[in-house]
C-alpha positions as CSV (number, residue, x, y, z in Angstrom):
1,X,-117.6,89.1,-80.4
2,X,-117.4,85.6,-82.2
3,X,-114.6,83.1,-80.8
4,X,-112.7,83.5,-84.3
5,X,-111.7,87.2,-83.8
6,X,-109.0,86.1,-81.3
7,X,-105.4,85.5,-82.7
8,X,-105.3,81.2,-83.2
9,X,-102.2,81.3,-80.5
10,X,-104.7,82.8,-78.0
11,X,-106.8,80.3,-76.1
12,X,-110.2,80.8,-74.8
13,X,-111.4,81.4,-71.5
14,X,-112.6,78.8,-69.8
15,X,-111.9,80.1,-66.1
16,X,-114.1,83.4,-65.7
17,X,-117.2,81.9,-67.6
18,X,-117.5,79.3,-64.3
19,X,-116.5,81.7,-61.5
20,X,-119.1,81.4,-59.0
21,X,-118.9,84.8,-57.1
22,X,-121.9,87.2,-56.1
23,X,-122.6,90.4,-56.9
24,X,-122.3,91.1,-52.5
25,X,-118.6,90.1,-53.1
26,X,-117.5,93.6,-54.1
27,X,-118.6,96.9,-52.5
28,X,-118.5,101.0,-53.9
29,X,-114.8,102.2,-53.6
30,X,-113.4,98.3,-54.0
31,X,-110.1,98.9,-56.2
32,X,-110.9,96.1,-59.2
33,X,-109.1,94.6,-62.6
34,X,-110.5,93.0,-65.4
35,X,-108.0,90.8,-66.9
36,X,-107.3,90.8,-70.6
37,X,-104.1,89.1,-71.2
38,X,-100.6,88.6,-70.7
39,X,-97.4,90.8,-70.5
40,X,-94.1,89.0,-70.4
41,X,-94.9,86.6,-67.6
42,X,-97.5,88.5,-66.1
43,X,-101.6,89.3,-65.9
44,X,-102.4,92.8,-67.3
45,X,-106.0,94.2,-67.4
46,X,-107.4,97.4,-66.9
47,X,-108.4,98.4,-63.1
48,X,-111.2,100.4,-62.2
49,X,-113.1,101.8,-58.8
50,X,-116.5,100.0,-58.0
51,X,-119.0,103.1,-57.8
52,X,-122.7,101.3,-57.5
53,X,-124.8,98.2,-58.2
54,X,-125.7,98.2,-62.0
55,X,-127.9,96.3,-63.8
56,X,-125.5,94.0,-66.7
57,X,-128.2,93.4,-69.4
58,X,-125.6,91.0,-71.4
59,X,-126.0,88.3,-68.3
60,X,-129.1,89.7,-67.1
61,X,-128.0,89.4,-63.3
62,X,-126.7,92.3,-61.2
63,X,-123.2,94.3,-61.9
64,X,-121.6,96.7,-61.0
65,X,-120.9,100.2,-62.1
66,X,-117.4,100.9,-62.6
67,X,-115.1,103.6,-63.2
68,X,-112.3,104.5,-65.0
69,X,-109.8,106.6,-63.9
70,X,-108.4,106.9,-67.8
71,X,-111.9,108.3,-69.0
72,X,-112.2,108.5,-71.9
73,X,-115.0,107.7,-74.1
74,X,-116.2,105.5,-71.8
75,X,-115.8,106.6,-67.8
76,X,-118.0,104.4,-66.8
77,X,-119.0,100.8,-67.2
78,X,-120.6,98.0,-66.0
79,X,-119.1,94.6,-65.6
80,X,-120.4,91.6,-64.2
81,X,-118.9,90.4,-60.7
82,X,-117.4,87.5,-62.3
83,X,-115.0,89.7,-64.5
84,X,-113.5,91.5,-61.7
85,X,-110.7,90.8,-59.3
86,X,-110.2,93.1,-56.3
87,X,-106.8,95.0,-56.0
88,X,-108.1,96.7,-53.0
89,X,-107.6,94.1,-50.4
90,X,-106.2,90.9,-50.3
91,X,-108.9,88.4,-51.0
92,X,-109.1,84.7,-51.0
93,X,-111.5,84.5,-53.9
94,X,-109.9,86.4,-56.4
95,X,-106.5,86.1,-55.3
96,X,-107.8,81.9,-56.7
97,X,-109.1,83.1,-59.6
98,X,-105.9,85.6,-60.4
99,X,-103.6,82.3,-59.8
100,X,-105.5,80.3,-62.1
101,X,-105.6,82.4,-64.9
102,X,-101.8,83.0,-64.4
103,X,-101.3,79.7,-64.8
104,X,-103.3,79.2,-67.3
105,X,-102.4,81.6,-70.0
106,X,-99.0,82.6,-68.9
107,X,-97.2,79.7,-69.9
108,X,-99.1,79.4,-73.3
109,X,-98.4,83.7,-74.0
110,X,-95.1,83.9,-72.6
111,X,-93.1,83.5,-75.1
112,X,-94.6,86.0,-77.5
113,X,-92.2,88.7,-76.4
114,X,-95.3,91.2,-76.3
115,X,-98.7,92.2,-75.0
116,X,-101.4,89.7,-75.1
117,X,-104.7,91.1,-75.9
118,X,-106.8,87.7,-75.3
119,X,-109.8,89.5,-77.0
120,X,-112.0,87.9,-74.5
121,X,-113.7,91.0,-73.6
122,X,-115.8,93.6,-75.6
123,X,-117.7,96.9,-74.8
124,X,-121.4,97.2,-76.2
125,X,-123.0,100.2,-77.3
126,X,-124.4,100.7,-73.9
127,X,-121.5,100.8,-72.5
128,X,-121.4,97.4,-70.9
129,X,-118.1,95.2,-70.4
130,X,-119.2,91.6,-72.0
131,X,-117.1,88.1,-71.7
132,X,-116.9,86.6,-74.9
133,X,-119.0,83.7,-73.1
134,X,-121.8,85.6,-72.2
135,X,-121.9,87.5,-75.9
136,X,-122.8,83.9,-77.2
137,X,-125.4,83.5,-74.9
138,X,-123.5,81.4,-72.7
139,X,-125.8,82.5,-69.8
């Protein structure tokens, strides 16, 4: 997904693309989000339940295979660690990374009296969540 499909008020990511967190940080049953954007002064993303390691050919490094309680189209997925933030239990880790994309994008999307779709995320024909990043070939 090319950096130009975003909105221009919408700014990149430049927090998940650095994470450093390991594939051992989340475990099957872990309650997870991936956040996509803002609502009114808040992070929103869609949650899923870690269900089993998973190969994420996008990064070529070990994901996990995620579902969605929604279904759908697309039950399952896999996302790489670095996209997820537990909901589960209170973790140090992403409970850091959840505070820095708050205050990273909520004061610049506030404002916009709606939802936020940052566009930073995409799902590939194989049913693989990808960071805009990592569709460039970032890793």
């Amino acid at each position: 997904m090319p950096a130009s499909s975003r909105p221009p008020y919408v700014p990149a990511d430049t927090l998940t693309p650095e994470r450093e967190i390991t594939h051992r940080h989340f475990r099957p049953g872990d309650q997870v989000v991936i956040f996509k954007g803002v609502d009114g002064s808040e992070l929103w993303g869609d949650r899923y339940k870690v269900v089993t390691p998973s190969w994420h050919l996008p990064t070529d490094e070990d994901g996990w295979r995620l579902y969605d309680p929604h279904g759908g189209e697309r039950t399952y997925l896999t996302a790489h660690p670095r996209y997820l933030v537990h909901l589960s239990r209170l973790c140090p880790d992403c409970l850091t990374h959840q505070q820095a994309l708050a205050a990273y994008l909520v004061p610049r999307l506030a404002d916009t009296d709606e939802v936020v779709d940052c566009d930073w995320y995409a799902v590939n024909h194989l049913n693989q969540v990808v960071h805009v990043a990592d569709s460039r070939g970032a890793r």
